[in-house]
MIGU-402052 format. One record per residue (C-alpha): residue number from 1; residue in three letters; chain; x, y negated, z. Coordinates in Angstrom, 1 decimal. Layout:
% residues N
SITE pami vonu torvo     px     py     pz
SITE  NUM  ALA     A      X      Y      Z
...
This chain:
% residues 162
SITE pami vonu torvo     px     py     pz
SITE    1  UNK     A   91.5 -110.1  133.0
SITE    2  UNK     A   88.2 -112.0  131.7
SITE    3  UNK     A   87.4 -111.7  128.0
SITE    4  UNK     A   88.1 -108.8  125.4
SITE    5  UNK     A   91.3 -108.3  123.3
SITE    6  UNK     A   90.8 -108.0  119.8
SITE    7  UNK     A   94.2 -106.3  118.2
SITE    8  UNK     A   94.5 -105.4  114.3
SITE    9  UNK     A   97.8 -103.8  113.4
SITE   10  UNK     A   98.4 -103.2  109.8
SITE   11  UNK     A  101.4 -100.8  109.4
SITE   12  UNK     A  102.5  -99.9  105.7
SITE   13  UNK     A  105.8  -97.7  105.6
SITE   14  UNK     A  107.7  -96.3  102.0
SITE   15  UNK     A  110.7  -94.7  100.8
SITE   16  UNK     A  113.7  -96.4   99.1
SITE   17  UNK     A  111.8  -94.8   95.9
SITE   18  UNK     A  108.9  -96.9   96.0
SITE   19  UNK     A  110.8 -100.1   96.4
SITE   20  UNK     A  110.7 -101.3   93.0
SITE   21  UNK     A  108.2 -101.8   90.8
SITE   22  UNK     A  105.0 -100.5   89.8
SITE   23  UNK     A  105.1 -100.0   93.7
SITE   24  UNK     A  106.4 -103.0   94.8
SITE   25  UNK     A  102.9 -104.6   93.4
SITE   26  UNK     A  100.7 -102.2   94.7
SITE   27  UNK     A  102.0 -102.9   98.1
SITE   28  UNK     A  102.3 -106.4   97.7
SITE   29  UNK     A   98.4 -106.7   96.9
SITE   30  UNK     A   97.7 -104.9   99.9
SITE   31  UNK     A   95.4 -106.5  102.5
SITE   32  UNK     A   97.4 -107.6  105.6
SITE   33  UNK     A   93.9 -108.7  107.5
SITE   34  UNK     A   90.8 -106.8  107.5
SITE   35  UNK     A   87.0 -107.5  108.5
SITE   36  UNK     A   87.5 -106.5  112.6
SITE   37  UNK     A   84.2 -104.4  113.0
SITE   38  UNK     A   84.3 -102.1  116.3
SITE   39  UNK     A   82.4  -98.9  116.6
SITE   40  UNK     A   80.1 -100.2  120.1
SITE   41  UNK     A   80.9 -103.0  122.5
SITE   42  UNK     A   83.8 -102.1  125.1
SITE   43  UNK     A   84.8 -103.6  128.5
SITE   44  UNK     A   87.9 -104.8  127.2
SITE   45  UNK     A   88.2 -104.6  123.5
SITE   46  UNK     A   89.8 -102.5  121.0
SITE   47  UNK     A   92.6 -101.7  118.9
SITE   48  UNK     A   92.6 -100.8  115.1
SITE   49  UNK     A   95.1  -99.5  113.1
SITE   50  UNK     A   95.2  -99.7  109.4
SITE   51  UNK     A   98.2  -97.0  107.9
SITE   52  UNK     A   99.1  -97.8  104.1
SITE   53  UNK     A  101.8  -94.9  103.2
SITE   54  UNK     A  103.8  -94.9  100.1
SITE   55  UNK     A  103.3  -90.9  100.4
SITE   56  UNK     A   99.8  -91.5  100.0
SITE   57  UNK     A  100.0  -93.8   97.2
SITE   58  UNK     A   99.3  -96.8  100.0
SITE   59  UNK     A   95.9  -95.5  100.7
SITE   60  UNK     A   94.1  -96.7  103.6
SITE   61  UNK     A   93.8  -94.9  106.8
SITE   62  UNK     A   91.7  -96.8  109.9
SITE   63  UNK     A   91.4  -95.7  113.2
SITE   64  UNK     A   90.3  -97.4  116.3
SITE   65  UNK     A   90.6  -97.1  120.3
SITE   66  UNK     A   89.2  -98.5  122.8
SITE   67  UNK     A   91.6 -100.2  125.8
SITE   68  UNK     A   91.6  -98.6  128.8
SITE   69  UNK     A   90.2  -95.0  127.1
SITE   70  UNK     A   93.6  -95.1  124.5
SITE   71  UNK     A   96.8  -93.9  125.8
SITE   72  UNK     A   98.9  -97.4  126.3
SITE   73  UNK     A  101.8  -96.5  124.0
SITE   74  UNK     A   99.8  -96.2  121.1
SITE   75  UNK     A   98.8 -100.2  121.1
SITE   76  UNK     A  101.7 -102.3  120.0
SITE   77  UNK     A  101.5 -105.1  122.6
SITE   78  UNK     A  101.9 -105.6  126.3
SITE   79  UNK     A   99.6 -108.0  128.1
SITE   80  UNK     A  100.4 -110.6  131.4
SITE   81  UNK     A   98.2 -113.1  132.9
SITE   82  UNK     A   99.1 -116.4  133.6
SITE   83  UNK     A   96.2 -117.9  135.6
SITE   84  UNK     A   92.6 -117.4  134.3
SITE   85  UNK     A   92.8 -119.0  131.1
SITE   86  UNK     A   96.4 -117.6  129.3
SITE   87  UNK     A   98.0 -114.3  128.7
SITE   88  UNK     A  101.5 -113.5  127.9
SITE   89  UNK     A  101.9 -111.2  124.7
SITE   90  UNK     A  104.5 -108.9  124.5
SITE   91  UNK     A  104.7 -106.7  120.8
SITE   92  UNK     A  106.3 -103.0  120.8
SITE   93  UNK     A  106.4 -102.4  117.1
SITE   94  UNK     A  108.8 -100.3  116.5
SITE   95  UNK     A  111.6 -102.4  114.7
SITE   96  UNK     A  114.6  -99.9  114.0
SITE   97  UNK     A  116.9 -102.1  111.9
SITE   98  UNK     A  117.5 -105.2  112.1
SITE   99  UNK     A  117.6 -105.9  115.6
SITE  100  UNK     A  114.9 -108.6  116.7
SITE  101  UNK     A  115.8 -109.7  120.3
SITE  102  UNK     A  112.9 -112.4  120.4
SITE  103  UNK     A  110.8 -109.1  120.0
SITE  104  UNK     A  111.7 -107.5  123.4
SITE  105  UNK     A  110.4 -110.8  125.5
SITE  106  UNK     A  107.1 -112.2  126.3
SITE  107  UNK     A  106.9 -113.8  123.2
SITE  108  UNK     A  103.8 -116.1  123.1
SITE  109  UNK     A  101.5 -117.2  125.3
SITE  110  UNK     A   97.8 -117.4  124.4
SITE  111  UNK     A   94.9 -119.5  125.5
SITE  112  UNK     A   91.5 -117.9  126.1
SITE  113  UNK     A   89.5 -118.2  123.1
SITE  114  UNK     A   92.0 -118.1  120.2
SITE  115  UNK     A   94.2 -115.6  118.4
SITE  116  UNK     A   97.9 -114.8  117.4
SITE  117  UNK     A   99.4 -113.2  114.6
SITE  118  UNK     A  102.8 -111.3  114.1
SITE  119  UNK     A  104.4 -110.6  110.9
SITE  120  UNK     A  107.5 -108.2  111.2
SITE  121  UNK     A  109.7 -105.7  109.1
SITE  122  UNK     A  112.1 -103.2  109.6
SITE  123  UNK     A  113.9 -100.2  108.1
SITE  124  UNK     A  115.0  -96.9  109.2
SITE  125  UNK     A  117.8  -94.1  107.8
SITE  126  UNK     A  116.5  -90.5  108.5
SITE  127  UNK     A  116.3  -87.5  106.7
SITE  128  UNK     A  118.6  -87.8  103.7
SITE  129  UNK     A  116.3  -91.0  102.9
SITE  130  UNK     A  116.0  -94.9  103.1
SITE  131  UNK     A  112.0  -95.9  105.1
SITE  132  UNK     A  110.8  -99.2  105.2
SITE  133  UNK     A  108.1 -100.8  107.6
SITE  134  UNK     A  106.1 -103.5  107.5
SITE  135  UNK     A  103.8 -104.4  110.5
SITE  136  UNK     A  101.5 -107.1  110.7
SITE  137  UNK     A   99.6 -107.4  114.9
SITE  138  UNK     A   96.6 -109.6  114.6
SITE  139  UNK     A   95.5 -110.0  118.8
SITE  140  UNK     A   92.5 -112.1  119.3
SITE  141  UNK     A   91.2 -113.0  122.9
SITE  142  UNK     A   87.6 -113.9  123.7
SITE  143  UNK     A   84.5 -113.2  125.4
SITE  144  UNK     A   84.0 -110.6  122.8
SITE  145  UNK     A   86.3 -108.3  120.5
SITE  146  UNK     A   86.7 -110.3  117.9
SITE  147  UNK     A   89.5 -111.9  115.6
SITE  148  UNK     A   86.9 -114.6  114.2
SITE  149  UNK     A   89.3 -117.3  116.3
SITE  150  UNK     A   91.0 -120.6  116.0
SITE  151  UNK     A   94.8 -119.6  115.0
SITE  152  UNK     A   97.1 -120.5  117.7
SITE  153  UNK     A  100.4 -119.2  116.6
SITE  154  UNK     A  101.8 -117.5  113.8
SITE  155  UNK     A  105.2 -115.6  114.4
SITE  156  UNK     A  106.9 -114.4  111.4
SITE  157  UNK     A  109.6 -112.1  112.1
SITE  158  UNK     A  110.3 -110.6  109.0
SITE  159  UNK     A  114.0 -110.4  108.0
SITE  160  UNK     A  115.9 -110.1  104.4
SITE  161  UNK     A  116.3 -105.7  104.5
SITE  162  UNK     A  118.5 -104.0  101.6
């Protein structure tokens, strides 16, 4: 594959408790983007995750890998190349309720030089408790790791959760 991936996932998760307000605002003034800024160049790019939990009082927690030196499963997306100049995206966020089919296909296919961006939301019962998620995949594709692109496609997923 020429060119670097840049992926941003922004993953915020909360309780049932925290779904009304005064939380509801902090989480809703919560960045969903972030300045991309790498640790050193890579081969082929890197991934970042940015954790906001409602245990935590949605304080931010950042860590990056590098692709091909992270395990594969942690990185939310799965990559095919069509020719030299597009690559099929396929997202692996973790959607537990409600069920997304469009989410388990090759969802979009991007050209060299410009970026995607996936909004979706889920929920989960577990533990005596009601957990929400909200995920938000921002995968740029250039000759360097970066999500400073042309928007190509923006796929909003997000569905109605009581």
């Amino acid at each position: 594959m020429r060119g670097q991936l840049a992926i941003q996932h922004v993953h915020i998760h909360w309780d049932k408790a925290a779904r009304g307000m005064p939380w509801s605002a902090v989480r809703n003034a919560l960045p969903r983007e972030v300045p991309f800024d790498p640790p050193h160049a890579s081969a082929r790019g890197w991934y970042q995750r940015i954790d906001h939990e409602g245990r935590t009082n949605f304080a931010p927690t950042t860590s990056y890998g590098e692709l091909g030196v992270i395990e594969d499963w942690r990185v939310p997306l799965a990559t095919r190349m069509e020719g030299s100049d597009h690559l099929w995206l396929r997202f692996n966020v973790a959607n537990h309720a409600p069920y997304r089919p469009n989410l388990d296909q090759w969802i979009v296919r991007l050209p060299f030089g410009q970026r995607v961006t996936l909004r979706c939301n889920s929920k989960s019962d577990g533990d005596h408790d009601r957990w929400y998620f909200e995920d938000v995949v921002h995968v740029g594709w250039a000759d360097t790791a970066t999500l400073d692109l042309p928007v190509f496609r923006e796929i909003d997923e997000r569905a109605l959760l009581y």
